[in-house]
C-alpha positions in Angstrom: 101.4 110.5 122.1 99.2 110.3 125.1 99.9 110.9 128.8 99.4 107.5 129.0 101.8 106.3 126.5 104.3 108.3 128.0 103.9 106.7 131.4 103.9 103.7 129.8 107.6 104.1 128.7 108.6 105.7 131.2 108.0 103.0 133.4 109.4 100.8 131.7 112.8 102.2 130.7 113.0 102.8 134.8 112.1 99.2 135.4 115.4 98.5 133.3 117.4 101.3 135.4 116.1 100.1 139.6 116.0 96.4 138.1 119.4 96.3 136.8 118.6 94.9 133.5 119.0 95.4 130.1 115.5 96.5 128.1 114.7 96.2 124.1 115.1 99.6 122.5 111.8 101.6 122.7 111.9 102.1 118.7 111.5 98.5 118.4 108.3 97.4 119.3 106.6 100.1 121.7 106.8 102.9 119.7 108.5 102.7 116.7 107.8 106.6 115.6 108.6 108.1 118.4 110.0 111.5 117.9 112.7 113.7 119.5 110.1 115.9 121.2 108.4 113.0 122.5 111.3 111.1 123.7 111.8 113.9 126.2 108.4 113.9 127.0 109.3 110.4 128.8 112.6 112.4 130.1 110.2 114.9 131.7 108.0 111.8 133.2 111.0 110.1 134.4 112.5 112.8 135.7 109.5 113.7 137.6 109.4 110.0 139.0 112.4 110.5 140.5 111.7 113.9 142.3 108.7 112.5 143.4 110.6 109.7 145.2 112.6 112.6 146.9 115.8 112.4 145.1 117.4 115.9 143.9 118.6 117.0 140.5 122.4 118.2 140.4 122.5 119.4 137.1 121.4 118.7 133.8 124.0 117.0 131.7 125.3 117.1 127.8 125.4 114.1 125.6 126.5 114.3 121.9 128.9 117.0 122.2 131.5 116.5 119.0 130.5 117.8 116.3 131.7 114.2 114.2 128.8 112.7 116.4 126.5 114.5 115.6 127.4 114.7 112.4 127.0 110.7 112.4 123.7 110.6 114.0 122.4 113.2 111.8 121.5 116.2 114.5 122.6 119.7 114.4 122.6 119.9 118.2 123.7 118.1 121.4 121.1 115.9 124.0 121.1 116.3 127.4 119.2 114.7 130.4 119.7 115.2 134.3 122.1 114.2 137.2 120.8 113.2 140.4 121.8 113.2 143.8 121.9 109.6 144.7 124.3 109.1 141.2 126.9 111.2 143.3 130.4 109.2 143.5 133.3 110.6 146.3 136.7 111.1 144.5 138.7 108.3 144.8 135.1 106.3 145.8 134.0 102.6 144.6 131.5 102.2 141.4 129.7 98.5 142.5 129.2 96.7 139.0 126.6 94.9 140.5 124.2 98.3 140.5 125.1 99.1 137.1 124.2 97.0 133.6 127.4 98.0 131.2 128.7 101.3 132.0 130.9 102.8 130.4 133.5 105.9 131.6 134.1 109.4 129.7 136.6 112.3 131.1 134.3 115.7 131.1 134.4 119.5 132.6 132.0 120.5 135.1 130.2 124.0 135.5 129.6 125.8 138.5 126.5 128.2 137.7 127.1 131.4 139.6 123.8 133.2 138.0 120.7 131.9 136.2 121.3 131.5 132.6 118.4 132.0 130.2 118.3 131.7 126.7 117.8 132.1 123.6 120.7 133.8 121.8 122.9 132.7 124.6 126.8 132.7 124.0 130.2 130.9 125.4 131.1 134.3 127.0 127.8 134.4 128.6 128.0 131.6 130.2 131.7 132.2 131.2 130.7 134.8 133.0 128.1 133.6 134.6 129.9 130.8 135.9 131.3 130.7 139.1 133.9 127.4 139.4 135.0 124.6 136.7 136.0 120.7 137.9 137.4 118.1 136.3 134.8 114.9 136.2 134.4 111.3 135.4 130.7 110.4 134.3 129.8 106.6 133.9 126.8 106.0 131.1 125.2 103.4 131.6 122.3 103.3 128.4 119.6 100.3 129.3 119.3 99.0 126.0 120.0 95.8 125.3 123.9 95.6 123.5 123.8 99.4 123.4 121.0 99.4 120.4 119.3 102.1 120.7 118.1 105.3 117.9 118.4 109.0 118.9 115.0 109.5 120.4 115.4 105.8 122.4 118.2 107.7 124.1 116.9 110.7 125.1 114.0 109.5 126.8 116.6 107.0 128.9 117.6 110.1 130.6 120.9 110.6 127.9 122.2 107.1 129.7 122.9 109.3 132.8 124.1 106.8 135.7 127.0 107.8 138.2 129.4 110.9 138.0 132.6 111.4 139.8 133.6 115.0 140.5 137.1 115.9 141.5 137.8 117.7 144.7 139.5 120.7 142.7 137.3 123.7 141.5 138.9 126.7 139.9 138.0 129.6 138.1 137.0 129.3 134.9 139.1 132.8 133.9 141.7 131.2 135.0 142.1 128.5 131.9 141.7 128.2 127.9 139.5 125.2 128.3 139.7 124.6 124.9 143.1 123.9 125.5 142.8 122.2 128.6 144.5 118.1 127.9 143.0 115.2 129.5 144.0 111.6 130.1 141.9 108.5 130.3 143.7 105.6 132.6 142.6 102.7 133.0 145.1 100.1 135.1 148.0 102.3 134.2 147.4 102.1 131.0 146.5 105.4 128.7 143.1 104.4 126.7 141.7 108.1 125.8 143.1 111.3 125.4 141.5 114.7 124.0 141.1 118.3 125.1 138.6 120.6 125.7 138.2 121.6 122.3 136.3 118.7 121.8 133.2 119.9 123.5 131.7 121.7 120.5 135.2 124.1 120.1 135.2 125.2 124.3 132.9 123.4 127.0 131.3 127.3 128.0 129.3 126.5 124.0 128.1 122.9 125.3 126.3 125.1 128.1 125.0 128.0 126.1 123.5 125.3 123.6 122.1 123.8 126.7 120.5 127.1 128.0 119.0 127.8 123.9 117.7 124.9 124.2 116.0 124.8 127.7 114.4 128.1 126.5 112.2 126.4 124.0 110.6 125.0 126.7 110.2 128.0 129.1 113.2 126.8 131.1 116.7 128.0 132.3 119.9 127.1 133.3 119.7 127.8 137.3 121.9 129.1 139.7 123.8 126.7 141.7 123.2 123.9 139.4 126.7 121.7 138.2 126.4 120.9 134.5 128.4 118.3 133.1 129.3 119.3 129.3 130.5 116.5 127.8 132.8 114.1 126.6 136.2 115.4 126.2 137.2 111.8 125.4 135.5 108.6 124.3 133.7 106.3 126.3 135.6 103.0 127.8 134.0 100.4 129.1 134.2 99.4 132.9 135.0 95.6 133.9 135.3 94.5 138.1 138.8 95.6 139.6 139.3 98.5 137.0 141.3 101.7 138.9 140.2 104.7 136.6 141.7 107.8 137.0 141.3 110.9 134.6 144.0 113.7 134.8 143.4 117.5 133.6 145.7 119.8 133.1 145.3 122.2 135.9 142.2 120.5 137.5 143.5 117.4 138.9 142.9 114.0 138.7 139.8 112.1 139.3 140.1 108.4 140.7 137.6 106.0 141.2 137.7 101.5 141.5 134.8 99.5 140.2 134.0 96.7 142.5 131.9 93.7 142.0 
C-alpha cells in the first residue's frame, strides 16, 4: 500500500470521526486486503493528522484485552490506538451525544508511567515498577462504522474506536492493590449492567501494558514517561442513550460519574 492509499483512508475514516457520521467499513470496498500492519499504517497517518492540528496525545490505549476476544477474532495479541487531549472528560462531566455517532461505555484501569518503558521481553513486574499512580476510568468507543461492521484491520486503522475517556479524580499506588483482584461495577440509571475485575485484562492490567511496550518495540517505539495508558476493558461495553447517569465504582479507586446529554 502506497502513501497515497494510506492518506486516502485516512481521510476518510476522519471525515466519519469530525463529521459525525457513520462510514462503510474499509474492508468493503476500499481495500478489501488490507492487512494488520497496514491498518496501522492509517493509525500512524491519522494520528499524525491530529498532532498536526495541535492536539496532544495522552496515552496510547488497549483494545482486545480478554483473552475469549481474542480468542474470537482470531489474534494472539491485543490492539491499541491513542488518547488525545481534546477526548479528555472532567469526573462527573457531560458526554454531548450530538458529538458522538453510537458510543458505547467500558469500566478500565489507568497507568501512570513514572519511567520510560521499552521493550521487548518486557514483563507485568516491569511495568509495575515503573509505574508511578493507577486510576479508575470510564472510556466511551465510539467505532465509525456503519452498525458496528467492521474486521480486525478496519478497526485498528479507526484509531481502536478511541473517542472520550473519563478519569476519576483518585490516583493511588499501584503497590498498594492486587489489581487482579480489584471488582468493578457498571451503573447505568441505578441499575448494575456490567461487572468484572481486573483479572480480566489479560490475568492483571500491568500485562496489558507490557504487551503494549513489546509491541511498540517492533516499531522502534516506547512506552514514555508521563504518558496515562488506558488498559482495557475490565467489563463489557454498554451502549449510551441521551439522559443516561453512568457511574463506574472500583474497589479502592473510586467511582467515576459522568451524564450524556443531547
Amino acid at each position: 500500500m502506497n502513501n497515497e492509499q494510506i492518506k486516502q483512508i485516512a481521510e476518510y475514516l476522519l471525515d466519519g470521526e469530525v463529521g459525525i457520521h457513520e462510514v462503510v467499513k474499509v474492508t468493503a470496498e476500499i481495500k478489501p486486503d488490507l492487512t494488520m500492519d497496514e491498518a496501522y499504517l492509517v493509525q500512524e497517518e491519522i494520528v499524525k493528522t491530529k498532532l498536526n492540528e495541535g492536539k496532544k496525545i495522552i496515552g496510547p490505549k488497549m483494545g482486545l484485552t480478554s483473552r475469549a476476544k481474542m480468542k474470537q477474532m482470531g489474534v494472539d495479541e491485543p490492539i491499541y490506538g491513542y488518547v488525545f487531549d481534546y477526548m479528555l472528560i472532567d469526573n462527573g462531566g457531560q458526554v454531548p451525544l450530538s458529538e458522538l455517532i453510537h458510543p458505547k461505555v467500558e469500566a478500565e484501569i489507568a497507568f501512570i508511567i513514572g519511567e520510560d518503558i521499552e521493550g521487548p521481553g518486557i514483563t507485568g513486574a516491569q511495568v509495575l515498577a515503573a509505574t508511578d499512580y493507577i486510576l479508575p476510568a470510564l472510556e466511551i468507543i465510539d467505532s465509525r462504522y456503519e452498525n458496528f461492521n467492521f474486521t480486525l484491520p478496519d478497526v485498528i486503522a479507526d484509531n481502536a474506536s478511541t473517542s472520550r475517556v473519563v478519569f476519576g479524580t483518585t490516583i493511588k499506588k499501584p503497590e498498594q492493590f492486587e489489581l487482579d483482584l480489584v471488582g468493578t461495577t457498571l451503573t447505568i440509571n441505578g441499575e448494575i449492567k456490567e461487572l468484572g475485575a481486573g483479572a480480566a485484562v489479560l490475568g492483571h492490567p500491568a500485562n496489558s501494558v507490557a504487551m503494549l511496550a513489546n509491541m511498540l518495540a517492533r516499531k522502534g517505539k516506547k512506552v514514555q514517561k508521563g504518558e496515562i495508558i488506558l488498559t482495557g476493558g475490565i467489563t463489557g461495553a454498554v451502549m449510551l442513550t441521551k439522559g443516561d447517569i453512568v457511574s463506574g465504582k472500583f474497589d479502592g479507586l473510586g467511582e467515576v460519574v459522568f451524564t450524556v446529554v443531547e
